[in-house]
C-alpha positions as CSV (number, residue, x, y, z in Angstrom):
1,X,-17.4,-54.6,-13.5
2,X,-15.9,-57.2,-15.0
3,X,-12.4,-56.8,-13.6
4,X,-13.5,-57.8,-10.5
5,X,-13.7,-54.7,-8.8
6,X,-17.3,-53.0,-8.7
7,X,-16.4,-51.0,-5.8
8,X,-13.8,-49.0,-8.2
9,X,-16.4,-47.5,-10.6
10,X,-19.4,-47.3,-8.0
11,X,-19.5,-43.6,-7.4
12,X,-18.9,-42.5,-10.9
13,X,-20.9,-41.2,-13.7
14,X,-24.1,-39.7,-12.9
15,X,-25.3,-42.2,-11.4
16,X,-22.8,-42.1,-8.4
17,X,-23.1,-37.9,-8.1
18,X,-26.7,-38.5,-7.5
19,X,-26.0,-40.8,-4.9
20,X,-23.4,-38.6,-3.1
21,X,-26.1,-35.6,-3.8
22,X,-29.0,-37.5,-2.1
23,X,-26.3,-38.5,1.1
24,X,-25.3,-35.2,1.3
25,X,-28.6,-33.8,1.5
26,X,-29.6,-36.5,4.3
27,X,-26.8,-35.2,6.2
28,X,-28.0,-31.8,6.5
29,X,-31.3,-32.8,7.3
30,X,-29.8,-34.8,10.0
31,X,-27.9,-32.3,11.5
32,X,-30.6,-29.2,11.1
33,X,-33.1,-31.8,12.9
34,X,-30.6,-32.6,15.3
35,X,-30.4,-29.0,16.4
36,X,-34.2,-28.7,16.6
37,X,-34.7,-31.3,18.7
38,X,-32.0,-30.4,20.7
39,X,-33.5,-26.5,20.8
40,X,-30.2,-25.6,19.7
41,X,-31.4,-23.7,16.8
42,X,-32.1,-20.2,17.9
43,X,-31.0,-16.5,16.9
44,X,-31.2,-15.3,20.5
45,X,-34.3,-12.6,21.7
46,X,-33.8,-9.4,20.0
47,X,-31.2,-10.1,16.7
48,X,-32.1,-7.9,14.6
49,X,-31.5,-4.8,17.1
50,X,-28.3,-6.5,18.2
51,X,-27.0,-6.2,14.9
52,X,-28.0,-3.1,14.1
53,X,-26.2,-1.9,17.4
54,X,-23.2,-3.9,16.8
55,X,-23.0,-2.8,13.3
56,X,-23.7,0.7,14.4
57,X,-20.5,0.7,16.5
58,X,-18.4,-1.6,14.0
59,X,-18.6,1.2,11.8
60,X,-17.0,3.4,14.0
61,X,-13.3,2.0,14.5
62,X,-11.7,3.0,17.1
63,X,-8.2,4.3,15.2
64,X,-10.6,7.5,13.9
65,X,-10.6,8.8,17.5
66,X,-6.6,9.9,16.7
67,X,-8.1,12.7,14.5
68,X,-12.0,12.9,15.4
69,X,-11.9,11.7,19.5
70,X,-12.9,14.0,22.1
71,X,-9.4,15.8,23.7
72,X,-11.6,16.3,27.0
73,X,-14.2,13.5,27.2
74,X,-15.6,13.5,30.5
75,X,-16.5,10.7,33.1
76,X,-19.4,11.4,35.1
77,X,-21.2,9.8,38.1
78,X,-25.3,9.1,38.4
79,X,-25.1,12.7,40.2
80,X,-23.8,14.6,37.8
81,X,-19.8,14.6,39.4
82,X,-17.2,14.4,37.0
83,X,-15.1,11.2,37.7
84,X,-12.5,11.8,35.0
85,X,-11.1,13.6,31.9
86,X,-9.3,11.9,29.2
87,X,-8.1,13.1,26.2
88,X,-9.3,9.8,23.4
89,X,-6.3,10.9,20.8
90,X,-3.8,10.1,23.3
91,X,-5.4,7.1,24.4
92,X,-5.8,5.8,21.0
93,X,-2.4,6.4,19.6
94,X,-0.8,4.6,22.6
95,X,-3.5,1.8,22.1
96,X,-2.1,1.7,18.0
97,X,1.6,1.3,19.4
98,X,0.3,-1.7,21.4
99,X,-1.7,-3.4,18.3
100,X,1.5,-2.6,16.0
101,X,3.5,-4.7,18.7
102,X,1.0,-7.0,18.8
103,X,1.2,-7.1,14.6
104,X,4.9,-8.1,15.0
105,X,4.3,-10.5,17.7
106,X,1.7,-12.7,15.3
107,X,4.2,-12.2,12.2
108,X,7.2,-13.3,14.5
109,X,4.8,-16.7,15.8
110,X,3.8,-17.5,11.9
111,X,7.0,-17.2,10.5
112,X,9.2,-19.3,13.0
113,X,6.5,-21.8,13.5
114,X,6.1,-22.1,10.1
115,X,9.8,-22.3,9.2
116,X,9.7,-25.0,12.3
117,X,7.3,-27.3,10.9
118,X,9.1,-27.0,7.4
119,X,12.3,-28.3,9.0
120,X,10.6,-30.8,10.9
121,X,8.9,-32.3,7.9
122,X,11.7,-32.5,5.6
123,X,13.2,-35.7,7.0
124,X,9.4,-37.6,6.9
125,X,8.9,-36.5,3.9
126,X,11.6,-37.8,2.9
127,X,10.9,-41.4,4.2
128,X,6.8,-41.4,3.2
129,X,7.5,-40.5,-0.4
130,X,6.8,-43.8,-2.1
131,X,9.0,-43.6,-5.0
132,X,11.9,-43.2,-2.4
133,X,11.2,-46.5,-1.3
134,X,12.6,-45.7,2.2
135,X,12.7,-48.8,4.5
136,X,8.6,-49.6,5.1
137,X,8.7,-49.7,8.9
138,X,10.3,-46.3,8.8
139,X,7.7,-44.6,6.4
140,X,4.7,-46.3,8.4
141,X,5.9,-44.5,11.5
142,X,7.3,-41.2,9.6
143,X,3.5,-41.3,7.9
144,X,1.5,-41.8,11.2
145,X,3.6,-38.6,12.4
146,X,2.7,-36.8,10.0
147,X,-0.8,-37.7,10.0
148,X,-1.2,-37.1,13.8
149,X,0.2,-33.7,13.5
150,X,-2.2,-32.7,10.5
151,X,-5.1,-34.0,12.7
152,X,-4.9,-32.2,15.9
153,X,-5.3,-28.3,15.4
154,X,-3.1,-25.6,16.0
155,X,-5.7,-24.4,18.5
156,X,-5.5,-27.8,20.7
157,X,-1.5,-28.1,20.9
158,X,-1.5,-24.3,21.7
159,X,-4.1,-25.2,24.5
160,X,-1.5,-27.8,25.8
161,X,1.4,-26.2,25.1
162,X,0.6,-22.9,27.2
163,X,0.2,-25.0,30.0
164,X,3.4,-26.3,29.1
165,X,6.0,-23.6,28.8
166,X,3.5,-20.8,29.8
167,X,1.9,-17.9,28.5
168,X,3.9,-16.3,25.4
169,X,5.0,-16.5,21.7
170,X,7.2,-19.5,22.3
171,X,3.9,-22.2,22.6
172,X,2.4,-20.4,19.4
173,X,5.5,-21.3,17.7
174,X,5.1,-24.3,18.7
175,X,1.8,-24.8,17.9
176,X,2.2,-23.5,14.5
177,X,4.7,-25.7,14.0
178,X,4.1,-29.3,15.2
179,X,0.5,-28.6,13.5
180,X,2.0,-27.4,10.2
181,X,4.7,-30.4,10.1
182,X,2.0,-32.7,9.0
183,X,0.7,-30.5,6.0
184,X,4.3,-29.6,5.1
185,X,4.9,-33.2,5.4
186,X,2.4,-34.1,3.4
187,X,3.0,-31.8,0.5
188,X,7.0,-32.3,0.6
189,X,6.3,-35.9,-0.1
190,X,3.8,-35.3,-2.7
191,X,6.2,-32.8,-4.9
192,X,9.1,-35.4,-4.4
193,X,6.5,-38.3,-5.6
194,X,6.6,-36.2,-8.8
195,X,10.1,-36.3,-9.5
196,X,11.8,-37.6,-12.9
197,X,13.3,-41.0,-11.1
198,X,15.8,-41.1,-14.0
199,X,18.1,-38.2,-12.5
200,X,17.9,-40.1,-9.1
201,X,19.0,-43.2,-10.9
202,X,21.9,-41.4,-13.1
203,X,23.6,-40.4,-9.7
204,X,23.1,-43.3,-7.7
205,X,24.5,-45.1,-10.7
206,X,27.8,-43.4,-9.5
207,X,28.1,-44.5,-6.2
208,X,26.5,-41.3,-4.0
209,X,25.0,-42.5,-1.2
210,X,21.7,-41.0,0.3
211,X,22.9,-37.5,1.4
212,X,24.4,-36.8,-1.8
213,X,21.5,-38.3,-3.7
214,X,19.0,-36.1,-2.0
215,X,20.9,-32.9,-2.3
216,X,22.6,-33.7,-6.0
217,X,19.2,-34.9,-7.6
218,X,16.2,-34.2,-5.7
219,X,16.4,-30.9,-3.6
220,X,17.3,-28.7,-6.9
221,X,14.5,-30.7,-8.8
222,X,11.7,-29.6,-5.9
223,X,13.1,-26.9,-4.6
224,X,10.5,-24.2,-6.7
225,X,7.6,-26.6,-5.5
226,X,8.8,-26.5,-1.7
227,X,9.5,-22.8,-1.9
228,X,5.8,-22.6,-3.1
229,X,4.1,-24.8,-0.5
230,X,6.3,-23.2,2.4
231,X,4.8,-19.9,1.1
232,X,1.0,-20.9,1.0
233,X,1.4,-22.6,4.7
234,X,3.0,-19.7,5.6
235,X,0.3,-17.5,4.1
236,X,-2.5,-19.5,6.6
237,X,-0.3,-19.6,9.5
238,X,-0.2,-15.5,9.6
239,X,-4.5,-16.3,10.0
240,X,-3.9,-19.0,12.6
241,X,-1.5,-17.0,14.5
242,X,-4.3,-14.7,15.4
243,X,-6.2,-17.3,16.9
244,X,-3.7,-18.1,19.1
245,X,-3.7,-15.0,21.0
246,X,-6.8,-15.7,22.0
247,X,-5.6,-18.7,24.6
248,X,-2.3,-16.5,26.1
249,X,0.5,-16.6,23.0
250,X,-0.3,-12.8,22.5
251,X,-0.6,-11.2,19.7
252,X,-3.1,-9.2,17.8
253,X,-5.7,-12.6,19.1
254,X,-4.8,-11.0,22.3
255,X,-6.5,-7.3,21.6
256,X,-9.2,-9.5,19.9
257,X,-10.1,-11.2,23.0
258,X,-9.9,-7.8,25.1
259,X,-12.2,-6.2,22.7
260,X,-15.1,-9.2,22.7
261,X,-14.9,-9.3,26.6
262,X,-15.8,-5.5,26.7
263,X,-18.0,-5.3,24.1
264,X,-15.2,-2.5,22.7
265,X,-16.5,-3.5,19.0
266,X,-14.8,-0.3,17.7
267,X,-11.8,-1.4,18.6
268,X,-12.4,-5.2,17.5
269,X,-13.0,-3.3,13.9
270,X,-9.5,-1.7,14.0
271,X,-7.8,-5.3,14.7
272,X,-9.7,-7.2,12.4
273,X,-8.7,-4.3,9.7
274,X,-5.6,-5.0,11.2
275,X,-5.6,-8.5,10.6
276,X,-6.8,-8.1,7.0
277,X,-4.7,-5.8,6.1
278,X,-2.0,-8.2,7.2
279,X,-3.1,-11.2,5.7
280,X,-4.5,-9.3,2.0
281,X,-0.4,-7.6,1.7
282,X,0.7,-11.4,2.3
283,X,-1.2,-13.3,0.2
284,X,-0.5,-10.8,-2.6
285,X,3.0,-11.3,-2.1
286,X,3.3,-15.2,-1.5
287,X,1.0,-14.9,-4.9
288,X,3.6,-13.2,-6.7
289,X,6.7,-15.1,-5.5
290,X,5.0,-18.3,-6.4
291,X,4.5,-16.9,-9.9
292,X,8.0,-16.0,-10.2
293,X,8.7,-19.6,-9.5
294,X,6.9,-20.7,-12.4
């Protein structure tokens, strides 16, 4: 305290975890009599037979009726006519060809959005990293950027952007990648922040100006570190593509959308073991790239 600054040692020690405990535990109270008295906490009329019915059909996927699905399921009316025959194999193994289209169409959205917002962060990285010392009006406005595009989510610029260039991959690109700019951003300038400032010094003790700077003593030096971050934004932009479906960018978020509006929660269980198929193979092997690194 005797520094003159008692704000800087206020919330440590004990003392100060108490006092974050006891606000934290306000907050909940807050919110959970917020809801109350709002009559927003409820579990609906019948939950437990609601689950037991959805789980009942979640266990069923759907992708089961290529092998076990009736070859002559028939449609009937209330009198007992027969509306329609359909064979459920066929049906289901055209419905897989969609959802393996759909599986390339969210890969395609998370890996060019991410690469986008990669690209697009490098240069304010660049300015916001502080040991840089980049002119101060430029890394004010290359920070706000960057902390504008962390802020808003991918959901809200894929809301906008859809009504901007239309229904497709192109605004989950987009999305993915103005939203991910700030996070790249953010951990670009953070691993550059890092650096050993005597290399930087050595070769602009020769003359190189900025370019040569950057790609002589600083891109080799963080080059394993961006390789790692691009990876693990990558990683949670294969999960955030999905979502995107949902609002028109297609995509497997696309067959999840069908599938809740129908109530077809066997095939909502095949996409979402779609999904974490998909995002279990990629984080095992953004895990072991980023160990390789190491």
């Amino acid at each position: 305290m005797s520094d003159g600054q008692p704000g800087k040692y206020f919330l440590r020690g004990r003392v100060g975890f108490l006092l974050l405990t006891l606000i934290y535990v306000v907050l909940i109270a807050v919110c959970l009599l917020s809801l109350i008295h709002d009559g927003d906490l409820s579990i609906g009329r019948n939950p437990w037979a609601n689950l037991l019915k959805t789980a009942s059909e979640f266990s069923y996927p759907s992708f089961l009726d290529v092998w076990f699905g009736d070859i002559a399921l028939e449609y009937r009316s209330d009198d007992g006519r027969v509306l329609r025959v359909e064979n459920r194999q066929e049906i289901e193994l055209d419905y897989l060809a969609g959802l393996a289209r759909a599986t390339w169409t969210t890969i395609t959205i998370a890996t060019l959005g991410s690469l986008l917002g990669a690209v697009l962060a490098l240069p304010l990285a660049v300015l916001t990293a502080r040991n840089l010392s980049a002119p101060k009006p430029l890394a004010l406005l290359a920070k706000g950027v960057l902390d504008v595009m962390r802020s808003i989510h991918t959901l809200v610029f894929g809301l906008v952007l859809v009504g901007i260039v239309g229904l497709g991959p192109t605004a989950g690109i987009l999305a993915i990648g103005l939203h991910s700019m700030g996070t790249y951003g953010k951990l670009f300038a953070e691993s550059i922040e890092t650096l050993d400032m005597q290399a930087v010094h050595a070769v602009q003790s020769v003359g190189a100006g900025p370019v040569q700077v950057f790609f002589n003593a600083i891109w080799p030096a963080v080059l394993p570190q961006f390789v790692s971050s691009h990876l693990y934004i990558w990683e949670f932009n294969i999960r955030d593509s999905t979502i995107l479906g949902m609002i028109g960018a297609g995509g497997l978020g696309l067959l999840i959308t069908e599938a809740t509006s129908l109530f077809q929660w066997g095939r909502l269980a095949t996409v979402l073991l779609v999904v974490i198929l998909l995002v279990t193979s990629f984080d095992a092997l953004s895990r072991r790239i980023r160990r390789s690194l190491t």
